[in-house]
Backbone of each chain as ProteinMPNN parsed JSONL, in Angstrom:
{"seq_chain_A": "XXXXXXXXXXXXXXXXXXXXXXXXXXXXXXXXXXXXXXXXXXXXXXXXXXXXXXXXXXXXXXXXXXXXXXXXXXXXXXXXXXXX", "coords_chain_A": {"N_chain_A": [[28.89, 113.92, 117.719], [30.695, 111.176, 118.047], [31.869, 107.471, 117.159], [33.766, 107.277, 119.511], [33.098, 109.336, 121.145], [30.524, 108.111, 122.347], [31.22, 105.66, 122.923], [32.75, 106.427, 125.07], [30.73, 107.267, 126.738], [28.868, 105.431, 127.277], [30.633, 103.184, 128.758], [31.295, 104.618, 131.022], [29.057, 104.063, 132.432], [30.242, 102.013, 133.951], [30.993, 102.495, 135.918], [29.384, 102.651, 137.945], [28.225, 99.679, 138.867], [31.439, 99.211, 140.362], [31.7, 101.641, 141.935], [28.775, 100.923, 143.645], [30.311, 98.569, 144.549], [32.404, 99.743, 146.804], [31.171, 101.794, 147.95], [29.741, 99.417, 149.533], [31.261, 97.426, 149.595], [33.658, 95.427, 151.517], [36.642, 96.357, 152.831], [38.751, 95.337, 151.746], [37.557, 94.693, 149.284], [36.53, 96.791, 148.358], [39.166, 98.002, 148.009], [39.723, 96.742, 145.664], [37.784, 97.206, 144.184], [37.927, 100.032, 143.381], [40.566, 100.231, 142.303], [39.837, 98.427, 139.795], [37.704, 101.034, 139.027], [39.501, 103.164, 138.472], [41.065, 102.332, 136.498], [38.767, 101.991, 134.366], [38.301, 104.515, 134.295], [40.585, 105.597, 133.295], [40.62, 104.585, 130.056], [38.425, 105.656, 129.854], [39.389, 108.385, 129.232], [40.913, 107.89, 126.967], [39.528, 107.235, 125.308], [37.641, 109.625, 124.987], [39.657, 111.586, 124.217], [40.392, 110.79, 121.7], [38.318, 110.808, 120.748], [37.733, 113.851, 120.651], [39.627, 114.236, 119.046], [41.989, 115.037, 119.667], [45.674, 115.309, 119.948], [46.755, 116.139, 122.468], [45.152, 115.766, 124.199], [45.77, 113.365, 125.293], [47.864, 113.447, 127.104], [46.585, 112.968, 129.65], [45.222, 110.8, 130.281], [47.901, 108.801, 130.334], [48.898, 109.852, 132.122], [47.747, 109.214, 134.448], [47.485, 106.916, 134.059], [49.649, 105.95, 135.387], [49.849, 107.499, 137.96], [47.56, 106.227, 139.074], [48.101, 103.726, 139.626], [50.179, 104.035, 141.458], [49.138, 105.379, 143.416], [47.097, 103.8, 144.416], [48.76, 101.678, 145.437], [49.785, 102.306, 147.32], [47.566, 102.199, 149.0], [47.217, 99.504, 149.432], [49.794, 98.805, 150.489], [48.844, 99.739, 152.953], [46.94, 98.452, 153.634], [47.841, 95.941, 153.796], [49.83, 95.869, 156.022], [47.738, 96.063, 158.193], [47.539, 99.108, 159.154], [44.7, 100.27, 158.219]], "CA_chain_A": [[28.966, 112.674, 118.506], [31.247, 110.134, 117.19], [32.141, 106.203, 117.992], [34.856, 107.441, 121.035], [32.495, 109.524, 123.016], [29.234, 106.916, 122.468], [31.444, 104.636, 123.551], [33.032, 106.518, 126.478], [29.587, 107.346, 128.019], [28.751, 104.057, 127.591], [31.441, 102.989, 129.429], [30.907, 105.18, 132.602], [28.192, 103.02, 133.45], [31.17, 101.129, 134.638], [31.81, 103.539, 137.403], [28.22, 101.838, 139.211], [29.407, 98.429, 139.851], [32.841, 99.949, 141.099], [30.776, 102.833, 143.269], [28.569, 100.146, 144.753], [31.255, 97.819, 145.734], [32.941, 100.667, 147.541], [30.132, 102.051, 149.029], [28.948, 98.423, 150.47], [31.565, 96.316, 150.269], [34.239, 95.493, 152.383], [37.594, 97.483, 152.684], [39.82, 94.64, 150.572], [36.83, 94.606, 148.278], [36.437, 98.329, 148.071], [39.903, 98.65, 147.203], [39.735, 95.608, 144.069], [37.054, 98.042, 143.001], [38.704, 101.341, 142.824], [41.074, 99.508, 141.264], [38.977, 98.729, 138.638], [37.538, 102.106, 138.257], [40.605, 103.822, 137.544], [41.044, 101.852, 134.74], [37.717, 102.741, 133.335], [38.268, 106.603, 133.953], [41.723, 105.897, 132.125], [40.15, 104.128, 128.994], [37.249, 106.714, 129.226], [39.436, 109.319, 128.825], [41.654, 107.843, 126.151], [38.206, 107.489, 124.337], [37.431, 111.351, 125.249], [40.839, 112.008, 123.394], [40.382, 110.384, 120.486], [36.826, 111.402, 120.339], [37.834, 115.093, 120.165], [40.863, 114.118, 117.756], [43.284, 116.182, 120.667], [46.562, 114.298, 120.843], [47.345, 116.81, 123.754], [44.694, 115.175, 125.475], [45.98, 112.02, 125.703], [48.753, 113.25, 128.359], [45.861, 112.614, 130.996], [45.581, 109.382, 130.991], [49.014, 108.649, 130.173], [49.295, 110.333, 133.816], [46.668, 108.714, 135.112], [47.71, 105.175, 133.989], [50.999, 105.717, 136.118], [49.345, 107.853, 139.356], [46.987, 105.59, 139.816], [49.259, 102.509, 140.385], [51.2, 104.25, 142.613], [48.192, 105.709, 144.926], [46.992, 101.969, 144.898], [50.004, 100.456, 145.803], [50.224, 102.621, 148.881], [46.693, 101.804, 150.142], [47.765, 98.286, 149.229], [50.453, 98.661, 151.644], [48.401, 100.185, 154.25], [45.983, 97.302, 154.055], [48.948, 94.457, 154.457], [50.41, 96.437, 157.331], [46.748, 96.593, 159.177], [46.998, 100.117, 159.171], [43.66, 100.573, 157.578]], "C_chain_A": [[29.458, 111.549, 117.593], [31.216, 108.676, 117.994], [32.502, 106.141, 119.44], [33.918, 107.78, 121.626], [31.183, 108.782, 122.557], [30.083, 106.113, 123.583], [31.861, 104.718, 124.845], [32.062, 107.046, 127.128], [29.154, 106.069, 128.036], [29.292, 103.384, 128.919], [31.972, 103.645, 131.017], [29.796, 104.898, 133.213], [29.22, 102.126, 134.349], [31.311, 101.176, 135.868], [30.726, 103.513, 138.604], [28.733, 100.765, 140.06], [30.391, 99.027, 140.931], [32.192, 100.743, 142.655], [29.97, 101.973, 143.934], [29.299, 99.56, 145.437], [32.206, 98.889, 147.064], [32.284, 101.405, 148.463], [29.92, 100.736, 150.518], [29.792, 97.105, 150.857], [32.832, 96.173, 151.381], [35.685, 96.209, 152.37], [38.465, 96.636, 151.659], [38.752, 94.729, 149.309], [36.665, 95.838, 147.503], [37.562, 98.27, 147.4], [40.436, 97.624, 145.582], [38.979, 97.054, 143.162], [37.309, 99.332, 142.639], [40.219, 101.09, 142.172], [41.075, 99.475, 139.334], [38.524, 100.049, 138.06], [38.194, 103.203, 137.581], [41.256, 103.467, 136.654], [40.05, 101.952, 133.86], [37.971, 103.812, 133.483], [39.461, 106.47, 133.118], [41.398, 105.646, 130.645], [38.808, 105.556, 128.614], [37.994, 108.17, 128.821], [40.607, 109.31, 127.352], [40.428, 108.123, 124.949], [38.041, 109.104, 123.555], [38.713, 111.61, 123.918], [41.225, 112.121, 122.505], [39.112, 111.194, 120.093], [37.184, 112.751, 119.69], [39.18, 115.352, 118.968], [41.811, 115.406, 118.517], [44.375, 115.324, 121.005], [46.772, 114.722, 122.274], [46.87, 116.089, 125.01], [44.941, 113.906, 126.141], [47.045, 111.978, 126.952], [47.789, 112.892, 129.549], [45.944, 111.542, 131.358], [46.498, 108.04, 131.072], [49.428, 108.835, 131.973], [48.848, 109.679, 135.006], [46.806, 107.488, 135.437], [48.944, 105.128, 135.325], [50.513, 106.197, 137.569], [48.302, 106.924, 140.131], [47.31, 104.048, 140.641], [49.744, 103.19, 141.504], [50.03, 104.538, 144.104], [47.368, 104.23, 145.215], [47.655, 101.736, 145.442], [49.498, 101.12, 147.557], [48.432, 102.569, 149.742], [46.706, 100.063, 150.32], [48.75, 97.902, 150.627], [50.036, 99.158, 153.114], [47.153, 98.845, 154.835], [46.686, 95.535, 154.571], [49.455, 94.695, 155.968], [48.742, 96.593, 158.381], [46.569, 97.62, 159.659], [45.57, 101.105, 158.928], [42.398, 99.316, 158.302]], "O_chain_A": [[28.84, 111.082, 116.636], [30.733, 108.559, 119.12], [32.005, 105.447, 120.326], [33.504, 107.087, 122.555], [30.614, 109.834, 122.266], [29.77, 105.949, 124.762], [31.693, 103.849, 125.7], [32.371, 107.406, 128.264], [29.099, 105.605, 129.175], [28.609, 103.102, 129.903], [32.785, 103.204, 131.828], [29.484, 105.33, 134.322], [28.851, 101.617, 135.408], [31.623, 100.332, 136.709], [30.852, 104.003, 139.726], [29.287, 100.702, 141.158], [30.12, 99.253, 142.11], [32.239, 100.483, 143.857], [30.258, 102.027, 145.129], [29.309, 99.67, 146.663], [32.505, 98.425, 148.164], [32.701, 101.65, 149.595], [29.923, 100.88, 151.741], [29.57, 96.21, 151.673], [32.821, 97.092, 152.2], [35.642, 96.897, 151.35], [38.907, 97.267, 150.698], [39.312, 94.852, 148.219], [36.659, 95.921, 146.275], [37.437, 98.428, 146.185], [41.297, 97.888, 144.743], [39.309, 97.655, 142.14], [36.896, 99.745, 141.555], [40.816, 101.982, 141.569], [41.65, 99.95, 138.355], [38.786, 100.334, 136.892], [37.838, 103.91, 136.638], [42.011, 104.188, 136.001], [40.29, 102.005, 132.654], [37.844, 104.386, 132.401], [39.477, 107.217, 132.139], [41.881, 106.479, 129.878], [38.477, 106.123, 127.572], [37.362, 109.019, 128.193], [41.042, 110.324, 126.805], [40.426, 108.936, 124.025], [38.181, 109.566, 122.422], [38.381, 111.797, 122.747], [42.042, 112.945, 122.094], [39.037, 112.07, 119.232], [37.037, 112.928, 118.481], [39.505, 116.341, 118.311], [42.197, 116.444, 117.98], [44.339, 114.64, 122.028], [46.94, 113.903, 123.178], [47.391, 115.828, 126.094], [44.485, 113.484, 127.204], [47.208, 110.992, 127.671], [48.387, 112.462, 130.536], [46.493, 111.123, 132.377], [46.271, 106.909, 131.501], [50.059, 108.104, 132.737], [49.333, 109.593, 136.134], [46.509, 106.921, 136.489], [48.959, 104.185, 136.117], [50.719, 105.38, 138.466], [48.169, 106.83, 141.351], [46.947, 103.526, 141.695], [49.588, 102.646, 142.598], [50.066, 104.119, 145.261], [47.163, 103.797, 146.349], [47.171, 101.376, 146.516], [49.05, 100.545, 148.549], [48.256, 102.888, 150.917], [46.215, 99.503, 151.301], [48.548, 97.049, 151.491], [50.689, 99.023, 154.149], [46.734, 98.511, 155.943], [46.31, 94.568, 155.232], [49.457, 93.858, 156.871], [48.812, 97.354, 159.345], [45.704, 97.704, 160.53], [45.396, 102.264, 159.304], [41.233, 99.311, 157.902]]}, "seq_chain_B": "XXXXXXXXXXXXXXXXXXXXXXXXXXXXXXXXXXXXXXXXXXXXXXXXXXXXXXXXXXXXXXXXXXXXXXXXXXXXXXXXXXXXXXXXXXXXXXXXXXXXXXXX", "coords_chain_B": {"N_chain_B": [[34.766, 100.738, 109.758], [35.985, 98.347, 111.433], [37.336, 100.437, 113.55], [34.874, 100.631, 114.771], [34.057, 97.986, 115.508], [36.337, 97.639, 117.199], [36.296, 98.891, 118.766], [33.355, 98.741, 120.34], [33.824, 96.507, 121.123], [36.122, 96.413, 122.959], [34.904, 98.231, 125.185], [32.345, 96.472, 125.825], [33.508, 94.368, 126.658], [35.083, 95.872, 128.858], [32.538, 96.582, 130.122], [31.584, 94.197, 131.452], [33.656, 93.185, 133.104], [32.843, 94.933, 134.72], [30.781, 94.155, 135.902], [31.045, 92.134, 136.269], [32.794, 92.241, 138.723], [31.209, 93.337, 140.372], [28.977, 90.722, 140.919], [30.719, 88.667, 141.969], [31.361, 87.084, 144.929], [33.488, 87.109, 146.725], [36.684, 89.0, 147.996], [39.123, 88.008, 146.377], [38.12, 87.043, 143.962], [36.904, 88.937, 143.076], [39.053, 90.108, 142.371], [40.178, 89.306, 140.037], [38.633, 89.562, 137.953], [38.646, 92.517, 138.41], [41.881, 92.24, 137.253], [41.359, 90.68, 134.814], [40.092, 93.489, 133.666], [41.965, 94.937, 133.185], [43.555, 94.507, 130.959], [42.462, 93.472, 128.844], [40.118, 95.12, 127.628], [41.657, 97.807, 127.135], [43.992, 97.13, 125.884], [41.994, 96.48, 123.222], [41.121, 98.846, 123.161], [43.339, 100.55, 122.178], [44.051, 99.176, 120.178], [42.536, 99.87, 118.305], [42.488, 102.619, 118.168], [44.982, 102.593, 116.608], [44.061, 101.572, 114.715], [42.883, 103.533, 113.42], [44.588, 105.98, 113.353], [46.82, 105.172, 112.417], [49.848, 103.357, 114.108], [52.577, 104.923, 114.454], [51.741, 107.543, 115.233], [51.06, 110.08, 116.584], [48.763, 110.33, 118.628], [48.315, 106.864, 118.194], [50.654, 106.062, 119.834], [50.587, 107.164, 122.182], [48.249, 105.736, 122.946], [49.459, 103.125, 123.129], [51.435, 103.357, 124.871], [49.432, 103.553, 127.406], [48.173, 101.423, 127.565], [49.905, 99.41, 127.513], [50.75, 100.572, 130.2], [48.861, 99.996, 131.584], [48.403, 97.351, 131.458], [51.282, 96.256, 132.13], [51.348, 97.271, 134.904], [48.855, 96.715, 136.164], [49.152, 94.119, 136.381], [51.094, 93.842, 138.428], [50.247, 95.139, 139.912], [47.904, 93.794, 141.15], [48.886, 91.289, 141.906], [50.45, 92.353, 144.007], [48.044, 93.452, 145.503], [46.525, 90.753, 146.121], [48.811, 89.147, 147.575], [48.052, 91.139, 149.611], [45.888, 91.036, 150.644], [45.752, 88.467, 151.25], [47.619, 88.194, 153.564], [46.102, 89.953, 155.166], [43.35, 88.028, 155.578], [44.154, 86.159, 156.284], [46.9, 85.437, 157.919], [49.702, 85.639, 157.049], [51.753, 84.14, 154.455], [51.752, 81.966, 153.388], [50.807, 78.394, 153.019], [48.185, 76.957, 154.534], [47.34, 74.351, 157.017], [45.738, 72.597, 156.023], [45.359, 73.703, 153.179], [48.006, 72.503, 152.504], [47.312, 69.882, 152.751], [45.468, 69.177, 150.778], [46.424, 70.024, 148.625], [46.511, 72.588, 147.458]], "CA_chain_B": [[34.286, 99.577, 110.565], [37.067, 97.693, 112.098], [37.398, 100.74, 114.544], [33.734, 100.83, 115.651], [33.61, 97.226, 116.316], [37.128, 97.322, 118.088], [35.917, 100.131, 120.479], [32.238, 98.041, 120.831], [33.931, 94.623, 122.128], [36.587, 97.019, 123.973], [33.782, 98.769, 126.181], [31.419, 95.638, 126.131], [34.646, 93.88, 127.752], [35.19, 96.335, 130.201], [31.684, 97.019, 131.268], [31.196, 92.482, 131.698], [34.808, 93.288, 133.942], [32.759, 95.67, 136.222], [29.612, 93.407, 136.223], [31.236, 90.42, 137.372], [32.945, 92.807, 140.106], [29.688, 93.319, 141.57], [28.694, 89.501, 141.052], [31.523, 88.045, 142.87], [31.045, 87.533, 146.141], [34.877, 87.691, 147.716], [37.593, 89.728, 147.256], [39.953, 87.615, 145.612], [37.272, 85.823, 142.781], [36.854, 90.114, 142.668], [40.355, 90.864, 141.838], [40.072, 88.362, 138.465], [37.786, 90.857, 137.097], [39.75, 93.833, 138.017], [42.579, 92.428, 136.434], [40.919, 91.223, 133.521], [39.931, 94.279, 133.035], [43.479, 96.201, 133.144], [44.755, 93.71, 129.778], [41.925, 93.078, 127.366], [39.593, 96.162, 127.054], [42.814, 98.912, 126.813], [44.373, 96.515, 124.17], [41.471, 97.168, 122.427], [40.939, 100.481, 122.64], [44.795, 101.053, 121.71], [43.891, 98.95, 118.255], [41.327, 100.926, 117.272], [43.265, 103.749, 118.203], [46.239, 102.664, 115.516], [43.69, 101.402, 112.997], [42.093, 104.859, 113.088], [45.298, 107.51, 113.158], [48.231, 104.595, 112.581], [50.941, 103.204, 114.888], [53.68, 105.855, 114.499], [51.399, 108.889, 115.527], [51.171, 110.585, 118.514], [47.518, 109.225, 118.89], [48.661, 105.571, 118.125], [52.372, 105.357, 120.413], [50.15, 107.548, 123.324], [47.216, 104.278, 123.299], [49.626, 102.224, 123.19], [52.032, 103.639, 126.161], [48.832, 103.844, 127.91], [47.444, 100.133, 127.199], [50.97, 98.86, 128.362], [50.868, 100.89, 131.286], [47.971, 99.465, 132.3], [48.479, 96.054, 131.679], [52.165, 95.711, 133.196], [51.134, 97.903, 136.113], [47.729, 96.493, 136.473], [49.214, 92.971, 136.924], [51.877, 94.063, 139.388], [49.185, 95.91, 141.568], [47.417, 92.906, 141.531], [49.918, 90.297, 142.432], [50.216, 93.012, 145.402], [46.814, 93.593, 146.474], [46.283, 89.526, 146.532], [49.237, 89.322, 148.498], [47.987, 92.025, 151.302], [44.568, 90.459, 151.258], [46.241, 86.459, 151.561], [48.003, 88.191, 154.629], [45.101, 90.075, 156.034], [42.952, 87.501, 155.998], [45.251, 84.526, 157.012], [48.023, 85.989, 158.688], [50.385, 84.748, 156.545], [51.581, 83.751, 153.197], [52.227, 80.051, 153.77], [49.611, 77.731, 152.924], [47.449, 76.663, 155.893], [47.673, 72.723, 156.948], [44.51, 72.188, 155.465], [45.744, 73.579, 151.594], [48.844, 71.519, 152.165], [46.927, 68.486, 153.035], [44.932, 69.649, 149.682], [47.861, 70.05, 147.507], [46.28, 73.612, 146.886]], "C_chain_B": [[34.615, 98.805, 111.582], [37.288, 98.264, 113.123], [36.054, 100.676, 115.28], [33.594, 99.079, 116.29], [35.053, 96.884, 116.898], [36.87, 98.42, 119.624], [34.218, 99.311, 121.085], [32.858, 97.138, 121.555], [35.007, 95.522, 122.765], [35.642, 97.259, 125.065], [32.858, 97.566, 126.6], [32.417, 94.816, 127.275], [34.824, 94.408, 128.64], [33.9, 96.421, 131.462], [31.03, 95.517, 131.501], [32.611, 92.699, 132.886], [34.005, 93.953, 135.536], [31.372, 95.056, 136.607], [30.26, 92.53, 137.106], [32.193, 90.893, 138.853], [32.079, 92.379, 141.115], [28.685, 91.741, 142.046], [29.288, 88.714, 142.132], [30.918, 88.44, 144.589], [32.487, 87.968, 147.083], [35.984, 88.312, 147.15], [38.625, 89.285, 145.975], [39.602, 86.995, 144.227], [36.909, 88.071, 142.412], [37.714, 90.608, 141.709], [40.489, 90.255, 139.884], [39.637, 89.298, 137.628], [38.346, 91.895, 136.807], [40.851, 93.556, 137.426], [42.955, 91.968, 134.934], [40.498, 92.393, 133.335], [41.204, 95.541, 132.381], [44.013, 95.539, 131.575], [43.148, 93.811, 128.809], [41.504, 94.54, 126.992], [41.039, 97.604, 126.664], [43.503, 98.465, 125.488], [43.416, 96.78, 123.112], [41.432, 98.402, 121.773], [42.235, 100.956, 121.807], [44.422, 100.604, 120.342], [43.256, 99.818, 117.668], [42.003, 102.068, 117.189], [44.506, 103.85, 116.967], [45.791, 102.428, 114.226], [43.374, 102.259, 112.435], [43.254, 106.124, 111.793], [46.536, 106.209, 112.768], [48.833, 104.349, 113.625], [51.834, 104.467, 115.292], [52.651, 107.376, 114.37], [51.512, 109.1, 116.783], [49.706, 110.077, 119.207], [47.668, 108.235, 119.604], [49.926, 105.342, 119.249], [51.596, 106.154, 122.119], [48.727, 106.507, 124.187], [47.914, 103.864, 123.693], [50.359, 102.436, 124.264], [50.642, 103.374, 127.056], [48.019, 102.156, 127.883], [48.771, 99.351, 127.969], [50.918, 99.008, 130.026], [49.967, 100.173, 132.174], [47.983, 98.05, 132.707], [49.772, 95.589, 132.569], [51.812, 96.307, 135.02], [49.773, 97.459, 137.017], [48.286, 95.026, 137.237], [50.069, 92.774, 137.861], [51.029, 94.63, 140.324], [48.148, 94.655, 141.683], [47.986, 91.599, 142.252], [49.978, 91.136, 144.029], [48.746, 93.424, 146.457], [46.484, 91.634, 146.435], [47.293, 89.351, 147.511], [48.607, 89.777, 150.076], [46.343, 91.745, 151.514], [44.488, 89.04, 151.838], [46.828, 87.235, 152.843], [46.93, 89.02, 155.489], [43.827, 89.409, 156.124], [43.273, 86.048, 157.083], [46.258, 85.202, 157.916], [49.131, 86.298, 158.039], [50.56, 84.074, 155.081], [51.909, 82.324, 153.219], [51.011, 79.486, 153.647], [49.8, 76.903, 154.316], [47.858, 75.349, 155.941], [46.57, 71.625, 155.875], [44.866, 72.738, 153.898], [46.835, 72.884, 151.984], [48.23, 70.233, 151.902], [45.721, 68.47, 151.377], [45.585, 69.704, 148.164], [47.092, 71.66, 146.959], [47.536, 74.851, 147.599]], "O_chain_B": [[33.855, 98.528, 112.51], [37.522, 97.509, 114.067], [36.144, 100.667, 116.508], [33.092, 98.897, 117.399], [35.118, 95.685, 117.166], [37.159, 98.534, 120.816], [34.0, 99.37, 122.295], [32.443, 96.935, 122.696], [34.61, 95.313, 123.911], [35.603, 96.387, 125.933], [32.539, 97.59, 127.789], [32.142, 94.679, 128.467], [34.814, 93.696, 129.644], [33.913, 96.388, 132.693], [29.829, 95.573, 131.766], [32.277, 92.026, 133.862], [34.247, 93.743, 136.724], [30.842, 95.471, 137.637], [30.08, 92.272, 138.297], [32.311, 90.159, 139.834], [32.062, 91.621, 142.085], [27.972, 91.599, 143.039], [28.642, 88.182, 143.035], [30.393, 89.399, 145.155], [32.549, 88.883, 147.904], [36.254, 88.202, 145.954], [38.869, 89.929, 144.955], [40.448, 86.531, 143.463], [36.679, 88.314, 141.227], [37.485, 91.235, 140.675], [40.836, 90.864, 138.872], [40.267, 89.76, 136.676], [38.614, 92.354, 135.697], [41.244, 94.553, 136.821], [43.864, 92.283, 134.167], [40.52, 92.408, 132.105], [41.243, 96.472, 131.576], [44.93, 96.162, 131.041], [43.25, 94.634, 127.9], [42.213, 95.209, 126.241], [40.912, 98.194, 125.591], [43.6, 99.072, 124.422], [43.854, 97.283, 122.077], [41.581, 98.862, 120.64], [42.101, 101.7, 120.835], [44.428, 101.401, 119.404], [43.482, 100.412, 116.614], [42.133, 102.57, 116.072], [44.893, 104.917, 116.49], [46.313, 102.677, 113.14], [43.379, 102.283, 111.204], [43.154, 106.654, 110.686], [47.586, 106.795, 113.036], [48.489, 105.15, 114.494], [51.751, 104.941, 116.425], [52.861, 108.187, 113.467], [51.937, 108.476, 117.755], [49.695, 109.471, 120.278], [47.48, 108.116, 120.815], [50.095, 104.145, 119.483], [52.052, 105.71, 123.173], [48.352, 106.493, 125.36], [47.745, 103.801, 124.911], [50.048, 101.555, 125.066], [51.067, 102.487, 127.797], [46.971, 102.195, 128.528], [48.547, 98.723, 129.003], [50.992, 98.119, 130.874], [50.257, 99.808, 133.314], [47.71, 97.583, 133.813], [49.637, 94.797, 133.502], [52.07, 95.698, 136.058], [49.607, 97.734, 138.206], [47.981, 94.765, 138.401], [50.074, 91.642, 138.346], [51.221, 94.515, 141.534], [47.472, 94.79, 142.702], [47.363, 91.033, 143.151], [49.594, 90.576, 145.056], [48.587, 93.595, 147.665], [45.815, 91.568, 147.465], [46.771, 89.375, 148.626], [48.617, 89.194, 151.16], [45.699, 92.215, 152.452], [43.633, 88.539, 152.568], [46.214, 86.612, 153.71], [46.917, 88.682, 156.672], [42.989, 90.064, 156.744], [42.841, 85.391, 158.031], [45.711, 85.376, 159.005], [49.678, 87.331, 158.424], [49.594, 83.512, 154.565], [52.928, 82.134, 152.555], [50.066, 80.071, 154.177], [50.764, 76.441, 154.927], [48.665, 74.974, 155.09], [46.633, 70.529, 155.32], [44.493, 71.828, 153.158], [46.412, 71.85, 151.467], [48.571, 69.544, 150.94], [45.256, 67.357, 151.131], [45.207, 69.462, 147.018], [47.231, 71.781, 145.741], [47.548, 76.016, 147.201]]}, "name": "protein", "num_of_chains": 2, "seq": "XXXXXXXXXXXXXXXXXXXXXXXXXXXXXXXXXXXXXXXXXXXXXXXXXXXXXXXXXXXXXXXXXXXXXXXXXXXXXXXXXXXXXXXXXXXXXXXXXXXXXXXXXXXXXXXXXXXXXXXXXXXXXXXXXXXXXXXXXXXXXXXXXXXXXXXXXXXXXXXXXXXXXXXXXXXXXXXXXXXXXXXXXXXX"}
């Protein structure tokens, strides 16, 4: 157990906040906060990555950083359009 | 040293990002949070990440793609989700008569 993963379990406390607002709050609010949490699962797993000293692993959230913009955007656009 | 307390105020930054989520009460005093959180804590982590293994590793240039990504992409999905929340709550991106008469 080194600095990285201390710090990336630490740091998945994050993923409360986030999970309540989504649970309770409202659908524009929900989606601020999954938002947010896919930027802590990306940081937690850059952590992870380092932690285990695996560059390989770092393609995840290299992947992650870019998929998750995009699957945002498009509930983004489903929430401007009143589809949602 | 330098990396343990750039990964401490990284993580302490992110997890004050997902507090004040849950603090806020409306979406848009929400979004602040979420997109502080897409620019400071990742910059961190990426330093620590180059002070550790260097810049020019595969480590160091895979933080730092990944700290960018976040931050230009974070602040473009935000500019768009304020957008589609200013038009689903208002109608409309045009300030109301009442922020004109406001100068807001």
């Amino acid at each position: 157990m080194n600095a990285w993963l201390i710090g990336a379990t630490a740091l998945l406390a994050g993923l409360l906040p986030c999970g309540w607002v989504v649970l309770r709050g409202q659908l524009t609010e929900a989606l601020v906060a999954l938002e947010l949490a896919s930027t802590v699962v990306t940081i937690v797993l850059v952590l992870i990555a380092q932690g285990f000293d695996r560059s390989s692993y770092f393609t995840v959230p290299v992947v992650l950083a870019a998929l998750s913009f995009v699957g945002t955007l498009v509930f983004v656009r489903f929430l401007g359009d009143r589809w949602l | 040293m330098i990396v343990d307390v750039l990964i401490a105020v990284g993580v302490t930054a992110e997890l004050i990002c997902c507090v004040g989520l849950l603090a806020m009460r409306s979406a848009i005093d929400r979004l602040h949070y979420a997109g502080a959180g897409t620019v400071a804590a990742p910059g961190l982590i990426a330093a620590a990440v180059c002070v550790e293994d260097g810049v020019f590793t595969s480590n160091g240039l895979n933080a730092i793609v990944v700290a960018l990504l976040l931050a230009l992409l974070g602040a473009a999905l935000a500019t768009a989700t304020a957008r589609a929340i200013r038009v689903r709550e208002r109608g409309t991106l045009e300030p109301t008569a009442t922020e004109r008469a406001h100068g807001s």
